[in-house]
C-alpha positions as CSV (number, residue, x, y, z in Angstrom):
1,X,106.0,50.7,161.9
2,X,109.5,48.7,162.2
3,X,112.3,50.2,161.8
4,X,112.8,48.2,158.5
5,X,109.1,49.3,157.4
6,X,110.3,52.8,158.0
7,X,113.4,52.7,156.3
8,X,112.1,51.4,153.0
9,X,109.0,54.5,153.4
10,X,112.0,56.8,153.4
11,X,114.0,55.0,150.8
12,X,110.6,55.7,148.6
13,X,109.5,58.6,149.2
14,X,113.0,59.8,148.4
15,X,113.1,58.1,144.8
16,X,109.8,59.4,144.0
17,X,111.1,62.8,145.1
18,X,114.3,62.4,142.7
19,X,112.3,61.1,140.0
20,X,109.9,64.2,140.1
21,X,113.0,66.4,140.4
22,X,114.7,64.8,137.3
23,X,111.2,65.4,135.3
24,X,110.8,68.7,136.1
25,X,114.3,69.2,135.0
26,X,113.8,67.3,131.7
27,X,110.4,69.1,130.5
28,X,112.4,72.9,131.4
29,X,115.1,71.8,129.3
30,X,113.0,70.9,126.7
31,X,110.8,73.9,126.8
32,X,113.8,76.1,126.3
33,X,115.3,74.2,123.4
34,X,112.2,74.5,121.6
35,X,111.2,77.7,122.2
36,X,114.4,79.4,121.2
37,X,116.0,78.2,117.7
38,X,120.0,77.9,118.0
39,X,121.5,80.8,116.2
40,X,123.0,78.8,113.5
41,X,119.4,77.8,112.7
42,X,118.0,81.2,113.1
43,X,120.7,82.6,110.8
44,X,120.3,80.1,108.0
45,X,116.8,80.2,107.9
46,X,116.6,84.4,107.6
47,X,119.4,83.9,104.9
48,X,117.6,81.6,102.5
49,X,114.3,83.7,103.0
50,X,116.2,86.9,102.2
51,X,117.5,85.0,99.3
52,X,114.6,82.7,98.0
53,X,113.5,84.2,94.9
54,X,109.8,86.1,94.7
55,X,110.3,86.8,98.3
56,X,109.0,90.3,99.1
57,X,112.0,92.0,99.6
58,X,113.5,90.6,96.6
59,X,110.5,92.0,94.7
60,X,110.6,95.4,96.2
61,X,115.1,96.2,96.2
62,X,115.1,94.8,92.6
63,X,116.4,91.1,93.2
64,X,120.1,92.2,94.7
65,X,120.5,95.9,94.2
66,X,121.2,96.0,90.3
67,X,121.2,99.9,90.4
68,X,118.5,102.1,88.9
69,X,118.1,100.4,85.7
70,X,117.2,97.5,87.9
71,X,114.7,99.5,90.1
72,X,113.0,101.0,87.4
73,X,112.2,97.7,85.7
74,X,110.4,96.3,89.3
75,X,108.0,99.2,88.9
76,X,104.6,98.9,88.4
77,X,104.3,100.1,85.4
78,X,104.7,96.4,83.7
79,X,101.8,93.7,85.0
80,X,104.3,91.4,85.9
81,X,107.6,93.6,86.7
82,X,109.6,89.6,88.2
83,X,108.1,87.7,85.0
84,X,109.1,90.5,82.7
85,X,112.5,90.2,84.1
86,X,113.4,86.6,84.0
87,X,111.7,86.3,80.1
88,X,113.8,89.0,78.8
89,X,116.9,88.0,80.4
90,X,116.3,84.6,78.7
91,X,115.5,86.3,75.3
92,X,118.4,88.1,75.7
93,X,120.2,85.2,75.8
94,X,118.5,82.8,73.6
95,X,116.3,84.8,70.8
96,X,117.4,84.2,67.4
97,X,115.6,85.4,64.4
98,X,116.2,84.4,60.4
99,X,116.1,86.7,57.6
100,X,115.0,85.5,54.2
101,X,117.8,86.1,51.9
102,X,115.6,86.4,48.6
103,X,114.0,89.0,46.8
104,X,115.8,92.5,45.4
105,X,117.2,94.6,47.6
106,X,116.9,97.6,45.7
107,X,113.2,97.3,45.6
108,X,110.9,96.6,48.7
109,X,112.8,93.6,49.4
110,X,115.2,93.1,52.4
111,X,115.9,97.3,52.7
112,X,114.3,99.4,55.2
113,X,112.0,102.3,54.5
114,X,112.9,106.2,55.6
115,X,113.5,106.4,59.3
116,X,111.1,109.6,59.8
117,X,107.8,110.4,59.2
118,X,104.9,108.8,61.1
119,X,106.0,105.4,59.8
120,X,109.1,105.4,60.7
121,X,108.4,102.5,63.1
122,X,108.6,99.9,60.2
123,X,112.1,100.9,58.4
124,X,113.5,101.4,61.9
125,X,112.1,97.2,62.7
126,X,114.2,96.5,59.2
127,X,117.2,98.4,59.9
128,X,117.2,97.0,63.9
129,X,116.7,93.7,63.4
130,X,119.8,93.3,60.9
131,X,122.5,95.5,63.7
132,X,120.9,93.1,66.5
133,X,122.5,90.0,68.0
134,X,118.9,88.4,67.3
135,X,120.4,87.7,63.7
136,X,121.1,84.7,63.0
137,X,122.4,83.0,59.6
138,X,121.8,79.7,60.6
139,X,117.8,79.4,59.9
140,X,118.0,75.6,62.0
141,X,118.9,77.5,65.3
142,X,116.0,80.4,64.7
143,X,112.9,80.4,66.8
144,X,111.1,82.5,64.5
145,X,111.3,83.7,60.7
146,X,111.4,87.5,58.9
147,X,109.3,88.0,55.8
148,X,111.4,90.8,54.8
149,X,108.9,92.6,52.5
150,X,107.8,96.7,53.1
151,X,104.2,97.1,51.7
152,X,104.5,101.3,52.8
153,X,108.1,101.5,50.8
154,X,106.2,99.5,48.0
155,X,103.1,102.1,48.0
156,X,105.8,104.4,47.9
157,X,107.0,103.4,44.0
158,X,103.4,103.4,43.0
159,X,102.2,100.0,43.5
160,X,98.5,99.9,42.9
161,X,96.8,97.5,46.0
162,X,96.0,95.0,43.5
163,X,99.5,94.7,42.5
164,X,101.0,94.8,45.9
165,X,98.6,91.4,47.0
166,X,99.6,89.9,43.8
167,X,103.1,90.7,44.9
168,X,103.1,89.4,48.3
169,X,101.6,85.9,47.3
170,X,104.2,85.4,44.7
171,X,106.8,86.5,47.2
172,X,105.6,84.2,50.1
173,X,105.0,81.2,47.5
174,X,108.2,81.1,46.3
175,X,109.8,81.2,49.8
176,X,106.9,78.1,50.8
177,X,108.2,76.1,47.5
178,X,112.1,77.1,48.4
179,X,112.5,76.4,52.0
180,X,111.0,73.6,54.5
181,X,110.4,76.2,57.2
182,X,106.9,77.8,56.8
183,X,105.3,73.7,56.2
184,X,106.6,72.6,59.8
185,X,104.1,75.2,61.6
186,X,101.9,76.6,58.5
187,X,103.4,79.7,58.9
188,X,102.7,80.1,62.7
189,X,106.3,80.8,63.3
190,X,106.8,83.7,60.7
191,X,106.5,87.2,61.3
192,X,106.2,90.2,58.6
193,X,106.1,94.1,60.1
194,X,104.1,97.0,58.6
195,X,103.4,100.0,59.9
196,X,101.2,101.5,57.3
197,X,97.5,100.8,56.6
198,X,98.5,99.8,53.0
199,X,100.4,96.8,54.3
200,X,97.2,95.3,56.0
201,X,94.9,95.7,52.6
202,X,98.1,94.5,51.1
203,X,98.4,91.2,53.0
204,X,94.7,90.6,53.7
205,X,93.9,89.0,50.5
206,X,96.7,86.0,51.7
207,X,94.7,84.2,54.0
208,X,97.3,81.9,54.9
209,X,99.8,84.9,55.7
210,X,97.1,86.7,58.0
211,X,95.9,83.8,59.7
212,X,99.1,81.6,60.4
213,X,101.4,84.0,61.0
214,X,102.3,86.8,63.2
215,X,102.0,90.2,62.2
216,X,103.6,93.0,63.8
217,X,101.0,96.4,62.4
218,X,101.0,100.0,63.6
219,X,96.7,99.6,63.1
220,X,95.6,97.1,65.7
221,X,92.1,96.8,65.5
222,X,90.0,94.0,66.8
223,X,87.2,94.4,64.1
224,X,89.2,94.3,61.2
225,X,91.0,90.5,61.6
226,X,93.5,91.2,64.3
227,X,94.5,88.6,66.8
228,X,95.5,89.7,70.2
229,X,97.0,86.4,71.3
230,X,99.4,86.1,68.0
231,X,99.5,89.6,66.2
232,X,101.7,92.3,67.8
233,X,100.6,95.8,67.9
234,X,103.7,98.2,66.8
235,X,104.2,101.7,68.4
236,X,103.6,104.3,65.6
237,X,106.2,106.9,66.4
238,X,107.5,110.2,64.6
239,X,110.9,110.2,64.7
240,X,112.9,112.4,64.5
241,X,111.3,114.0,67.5
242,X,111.4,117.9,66.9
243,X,112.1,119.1,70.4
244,X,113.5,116.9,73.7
245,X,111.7,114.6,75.9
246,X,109.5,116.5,78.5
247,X,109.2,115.5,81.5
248,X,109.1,116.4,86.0
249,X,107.7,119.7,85.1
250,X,104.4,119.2,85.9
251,X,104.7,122.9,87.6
252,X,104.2,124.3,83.6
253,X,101.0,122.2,82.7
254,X,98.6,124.7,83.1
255,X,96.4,123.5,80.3
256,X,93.9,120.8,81.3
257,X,93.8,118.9,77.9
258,X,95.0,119.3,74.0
259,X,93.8,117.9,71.1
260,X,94.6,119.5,67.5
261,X,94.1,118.0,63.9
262,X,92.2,116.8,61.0
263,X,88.4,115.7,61.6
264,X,89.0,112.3,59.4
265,X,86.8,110.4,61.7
266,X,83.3,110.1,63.8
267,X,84.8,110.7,67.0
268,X,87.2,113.5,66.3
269,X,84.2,115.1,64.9
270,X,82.6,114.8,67.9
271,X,85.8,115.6,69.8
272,X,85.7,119.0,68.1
273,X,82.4,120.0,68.3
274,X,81.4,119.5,72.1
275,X,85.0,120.9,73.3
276,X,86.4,123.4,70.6
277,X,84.5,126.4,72.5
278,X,85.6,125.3,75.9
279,X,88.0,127.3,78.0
280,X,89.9,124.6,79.8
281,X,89.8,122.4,77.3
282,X,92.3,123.3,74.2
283,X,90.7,121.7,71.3
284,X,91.3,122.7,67.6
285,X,89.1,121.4,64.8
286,X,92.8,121.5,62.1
287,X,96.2,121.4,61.9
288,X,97.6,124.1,63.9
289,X,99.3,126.3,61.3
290,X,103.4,126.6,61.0
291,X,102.5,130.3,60.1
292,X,101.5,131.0,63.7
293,X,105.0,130.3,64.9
294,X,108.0,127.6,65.0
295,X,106.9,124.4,66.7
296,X,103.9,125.9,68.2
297,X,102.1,122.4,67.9
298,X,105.1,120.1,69.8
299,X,105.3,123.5,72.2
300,X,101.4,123.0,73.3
301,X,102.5,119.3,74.4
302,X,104.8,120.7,77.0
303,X,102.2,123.1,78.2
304,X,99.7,120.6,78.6
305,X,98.5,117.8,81.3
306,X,96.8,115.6,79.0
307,X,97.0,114.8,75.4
308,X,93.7,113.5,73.7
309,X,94.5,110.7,71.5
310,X,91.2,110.1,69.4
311,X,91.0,107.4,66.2
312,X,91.6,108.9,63.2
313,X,90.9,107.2,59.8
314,X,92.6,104.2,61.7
315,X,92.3,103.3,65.7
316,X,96.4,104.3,65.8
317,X,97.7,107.4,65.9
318,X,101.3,108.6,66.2
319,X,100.0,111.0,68.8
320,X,100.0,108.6,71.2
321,X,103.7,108.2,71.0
322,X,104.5,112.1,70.8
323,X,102.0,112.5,74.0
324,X,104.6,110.1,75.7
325,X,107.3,111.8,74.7
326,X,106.9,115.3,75.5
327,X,105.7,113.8,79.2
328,X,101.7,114.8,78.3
329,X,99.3,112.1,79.7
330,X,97.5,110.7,76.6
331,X,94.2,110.2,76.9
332,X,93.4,106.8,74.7
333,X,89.9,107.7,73.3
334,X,89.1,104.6,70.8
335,X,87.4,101.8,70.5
336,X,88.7,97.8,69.7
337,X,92.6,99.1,69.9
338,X,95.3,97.0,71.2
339,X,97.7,99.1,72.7
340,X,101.4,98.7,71.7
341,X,103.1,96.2,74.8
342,X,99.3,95.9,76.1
343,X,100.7,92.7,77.5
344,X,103.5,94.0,79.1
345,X,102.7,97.2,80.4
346,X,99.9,98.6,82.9
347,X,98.6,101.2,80.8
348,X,96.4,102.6,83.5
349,X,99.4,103.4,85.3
350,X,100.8,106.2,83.0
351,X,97.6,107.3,80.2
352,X,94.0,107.2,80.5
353,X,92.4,104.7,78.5
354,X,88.5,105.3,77.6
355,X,85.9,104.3,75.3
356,X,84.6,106.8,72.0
357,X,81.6,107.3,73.9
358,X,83.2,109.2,77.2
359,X,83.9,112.3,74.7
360,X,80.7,113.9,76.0
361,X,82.0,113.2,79.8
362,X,85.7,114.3,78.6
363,X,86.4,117.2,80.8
364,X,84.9,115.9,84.2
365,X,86.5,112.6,83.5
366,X,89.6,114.3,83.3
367,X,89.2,116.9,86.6
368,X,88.2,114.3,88.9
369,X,91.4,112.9,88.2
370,X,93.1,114.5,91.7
371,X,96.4,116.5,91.7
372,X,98.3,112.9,93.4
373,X,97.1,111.0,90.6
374,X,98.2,113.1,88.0
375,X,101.9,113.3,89.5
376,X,101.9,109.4,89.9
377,X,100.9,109.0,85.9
378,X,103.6,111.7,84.7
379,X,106.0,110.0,87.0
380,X,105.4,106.7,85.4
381,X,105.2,108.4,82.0
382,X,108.5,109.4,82.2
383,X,109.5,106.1,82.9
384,X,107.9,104.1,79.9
385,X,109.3,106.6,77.7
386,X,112.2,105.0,76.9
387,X,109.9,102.0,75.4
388,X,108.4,104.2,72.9
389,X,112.0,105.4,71.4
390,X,113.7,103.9,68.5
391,X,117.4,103.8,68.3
392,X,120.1,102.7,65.9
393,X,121.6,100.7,66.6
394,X,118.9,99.5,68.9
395,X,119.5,99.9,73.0
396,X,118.0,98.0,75.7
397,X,114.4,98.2,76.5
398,X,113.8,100.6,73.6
399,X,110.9,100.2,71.0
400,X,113.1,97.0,68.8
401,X,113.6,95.3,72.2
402,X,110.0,95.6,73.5
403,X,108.7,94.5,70.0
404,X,111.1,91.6,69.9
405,X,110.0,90.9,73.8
406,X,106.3,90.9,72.1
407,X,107.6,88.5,69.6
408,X,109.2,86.3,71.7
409,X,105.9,85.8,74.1
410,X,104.4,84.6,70.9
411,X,107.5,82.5,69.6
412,X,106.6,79.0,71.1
413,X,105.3,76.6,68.6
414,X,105.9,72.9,67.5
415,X,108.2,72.2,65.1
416,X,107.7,68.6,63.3
């Protein structure tokens, strides 16, 4: 080889060297960029999936730390704890309701009926609804329109049923004939509230009324013309309560179950006489007697882990709502009932909800339930009590604001 020969072999050999040099160089380089993110990256990227909303952290602290009130409402006692959330806070915000002006005030028109007594729930709706910012005068801005008419405080003058249909038509007539509002939707954006049996055999005869718009009843049952997916079910509660809220002392509950009252129906018939005799079970076939001492009925609720909660001559029962109360499970034992806040609330999470025919099963149904279980339902009892409690005026996420929640689910319809 020449020396020329050799020098370009060198010359060569050397390039190809620098070039493979300069590769290897290139690919480490890249390989480290790649694998390791800059820290501005890394830190922006943790930041917006800390703050992106549903994220799991977000669902779990409450959606940036709003305290205990906030904590409480991402539990699961609701189906939907981030939904529930978001749609209140925009009723809140937006929910307005009108008020029909007409009709007498002194009678059964526009005034509420008592606030006690085990329909308390419907004169406590009247009275709510008028303290709330949900009132508006201005019926163009409303979402959705009171019938202001009490069926139970017009039983309570003496109203035959007859009458008080012949009543309601006239009434709801006039306001069709007076105002454009019920013709742009038929009705479907018009409520009316009623907590008493009388207001359903009352209203029934008004097809239009019953199948247009939305009625908020204390007796929720499927077989006798409700409709889940427009009619609200409204908690029957006994106000005033006659002694405090019970509740994390479930060191006291030494009774397994409790049941006492009337036999006005099949199942508390039955409820009576397969478990009246039994030792664990503490069933009474009547009304436990005021002569046997002050408050010794409310006083077995406190002493008790679970509350039965059987149909009487309707599928409601104010029971339900004292059980909660007093921080005794209740034990749902009817058929076709639409809970109150069904749709919002897990009801499996704090009661125990079973069919008419698991009487005969009652008390095995109710000790397989283990000692964890039971603290988990009382816990979440206590929490959903505040739901079942009215107020006045009304305060947040009490009974008015979960029935206006209810109403407001339901409040979306076309307006021509």
């Amino acid at each position: 080889m020449t020396g020329k020969q050799q020098s370009w072999f060198f010359s060569l050999r050397g390039s190809l060297l620098f070039l493979a040099i300069l590769t290897l160089l290139s690919f480490t380089y890249l390989a480290l960029r790649y694998s390791t993110p800059p820290p501005q990256v890394s830190k922006f990227s943790v930041t917006k999936l800390n703050d992106a909303p549903g994220t799991r952290k977000e669902e779990e602290c409450g959606g940036g730390g709003g305290g205990e009130e906030e904590e409480e409402l991402y539990s699961d006692t609701f189906h939907s704890p981030r939904v529930f959330k978001l749609n209140y806070e925009e009723m809140e915000k937006k929910f307005k309701v009108y008020i029909y002006p007409d009709g007498d005030p002194n009678t059964f028109y526009q005034t509420p009926r008592k606030l006690t007594g085990k329909y308390a729930s419907e004169g406590y709706f009247f009275q709510n609804i008028r303290e709330s910012h949900f009132r508006t005068e201005n019926p163009d801005e409303a979402h959705l329109f009171f019938i202001p008419i009490s069926c139970h405080k017009m039983r309570g003058k003496g109203t035959s049923y007859e009458n008080m249909t012949i009543i309601v038509q006239n009434y709801v007539e006039g306001l069709i004939s007076k105002y454009p509002y019920w013709n742009r939707t038929l009705g479907a954006d018009h409520f009316f509230v009623t907590c008493h049996d009388v207001g359903v055999r009352a209203t029934e005869g008004l097809e239009l009324l019953v199948k247009n718009s939305i009625r908020a009843v204390c007796s929720p049952s499927y077989d006798v013309g409700f409709i889940p997916h427009k009619d609200v079910a409204l908690p029957q509660v006994l106000q005033p309560f006659a002694l405090p809220a019970g509740g994390n002392d479930v060191e006291n509950r030494t009774t397994l179950g409790f049941w006492a009252g009337h036999r006005n129906s099949k199942i508390r018939v039955i409820l009576a006489r397969v478990w009246e005799n039994d030792t664990e079970l503490d069933i009474s076939n009547n009304r436990i007697s005021r002569a046997t001492g002050h408050l010794v009925y409310q006083k077995r609720f406190y002493r008790s882990k679970f509350c039965i909660c059987p149909g009487g001559s309707q599928v409601n029962s104010a029971r339900i709502a004292d059980s909660i109360h007093y921080g005794c499970i209740p034990v749902i034992l009817s058929n076709y009932y639409d809970l109150p806040f069904n749709d919002i609330l897990d009801w499996n999470k704090f009661a125990v909800v079973l069919k008419e025919k698991d009487v005969y099963q009652l008390k095995q149904i109710l000790k397989n339930i283990s000692d964890a279980e039971f603290v988990k339902l009382h816990y979440n009892l206590v929490k959903v009590q505040k739901h079942f409690q009215w107020n006045s005026p009304p305060i947040t996420f009490d009974a008015f604001h979960m029935v206006m929640y209810d109403l407001w689910l339901r409040h979306h319809t076309i307006k021509y």
